[in-house]
Structure formats: C-alpha cells, structure tokens
C-alpha positions as CSV (number, residue, x, y, z in Angstrom):
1,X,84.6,115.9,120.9
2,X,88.1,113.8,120.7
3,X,88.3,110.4,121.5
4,X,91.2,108.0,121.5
5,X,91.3,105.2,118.6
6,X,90.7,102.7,121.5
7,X,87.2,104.1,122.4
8,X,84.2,101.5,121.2
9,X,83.4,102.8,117.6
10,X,79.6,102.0,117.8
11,X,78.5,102.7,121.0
12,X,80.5,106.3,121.2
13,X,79.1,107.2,117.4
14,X,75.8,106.4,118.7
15,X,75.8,108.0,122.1
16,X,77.4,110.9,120.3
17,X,74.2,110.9,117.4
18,X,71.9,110.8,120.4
19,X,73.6,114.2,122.2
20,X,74.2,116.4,118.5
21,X,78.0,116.1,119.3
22,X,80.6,115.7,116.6
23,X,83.4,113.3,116.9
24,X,86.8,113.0,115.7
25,X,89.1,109.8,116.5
26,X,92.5,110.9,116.8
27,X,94.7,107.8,115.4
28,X,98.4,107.2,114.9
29,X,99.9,107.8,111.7
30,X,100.1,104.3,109.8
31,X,104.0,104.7,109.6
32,X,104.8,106.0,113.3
33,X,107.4,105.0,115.1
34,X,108.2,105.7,119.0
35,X,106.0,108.4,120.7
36,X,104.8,111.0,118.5
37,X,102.4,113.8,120.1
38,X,98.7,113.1,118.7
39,X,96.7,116.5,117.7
40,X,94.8,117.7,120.8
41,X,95.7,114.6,122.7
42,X,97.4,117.4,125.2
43,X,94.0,119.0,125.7
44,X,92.6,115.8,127.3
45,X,95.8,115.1,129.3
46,X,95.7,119.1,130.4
47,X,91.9,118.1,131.7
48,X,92.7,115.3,133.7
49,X,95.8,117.1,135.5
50,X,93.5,119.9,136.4
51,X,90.8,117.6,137.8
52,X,93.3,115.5,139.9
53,X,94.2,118.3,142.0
54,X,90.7,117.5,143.7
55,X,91.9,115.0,145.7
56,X,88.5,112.9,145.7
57,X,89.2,112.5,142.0
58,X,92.5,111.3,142.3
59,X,91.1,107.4,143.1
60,X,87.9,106.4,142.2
61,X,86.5,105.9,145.4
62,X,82.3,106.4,144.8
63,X,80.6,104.0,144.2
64,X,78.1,105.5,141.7
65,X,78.9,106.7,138.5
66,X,76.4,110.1,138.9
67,X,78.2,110.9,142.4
68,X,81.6,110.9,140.0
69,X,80.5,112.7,137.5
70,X,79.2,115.5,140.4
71,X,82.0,115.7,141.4
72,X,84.1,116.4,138.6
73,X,81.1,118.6,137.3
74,X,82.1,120.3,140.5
75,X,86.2,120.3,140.4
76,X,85.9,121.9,136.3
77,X,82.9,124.1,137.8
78,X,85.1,125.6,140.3
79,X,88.1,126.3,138.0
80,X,85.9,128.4,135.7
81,X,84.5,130.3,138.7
82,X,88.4,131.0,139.6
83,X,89.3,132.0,136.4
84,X,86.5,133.9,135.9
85,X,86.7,135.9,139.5
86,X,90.6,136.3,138.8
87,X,91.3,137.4,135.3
C-alpha cells in the first residue's frame, strides 16, 4: 500500500501489521521546490476519478462508514466486471 506523508504513522503501521499489508510513505524530496509529481501518487488520484463517476460517491452523504465503504466496494466492483466483460 501507498500512503501520503500526512497519514498517522502509528495507527496506519499498526492497522497495516494487523492486515499483513506492506506500506510505503511516499514523501517530498527534502530539497523540492513547487509541485513535483510524487512516485505512484497518480495511482491514488486515478482511483478517486474513477470512483467519483458514481455519483453517490461524489459527496459523502451516508451516514455510516460500512454503507461508504459498500458502496465504493460496489463502484471498483463494477469497473472490474466492465473491464473484464469488455476486453
């Protein structure tokens, strides 16, 4: 998994120890200046484009977190069933 430099250290390491999932923070570089495309920063942003054409996940509008996370369980389920059916 990725995660931005922002994310809480301890409770994402720990939460990541707990699944088996490996982790790498993706920083800036100490002398960077202006914007600067991070390595596989663009993979996260490409996720979050496809899920906000499903327009319930454009605003958070639930009100629990497991009815979000069905539905975006849903919204990535259905793009691999498209790609899948439509090569």
């Amino acid at each position: 998994l990725f995660a931005d430099g922002a994310y809480d250290r301890g409770r994402l390491m720990s939460e990541a120890a707990y699944r088996d999932f490996v982790i790498e923070i993706v920083r800036k570089l100490p002398d960077q200046q202006g914007f600067q495309a991070l390595p596989r920063r663009w993979v996260v942003e490409r996720t979050f484009g496809w899920m906000t054409r499903w327009r319930r996940l454009v605003r958070d509008y639930e009100e629990h977190c497991d009815v979000s996370e069905a539905m975006i369980g849903v919204a990535m389920s259905s793009l691999m069933l498209r790609r899948i059916a439509h090569p």
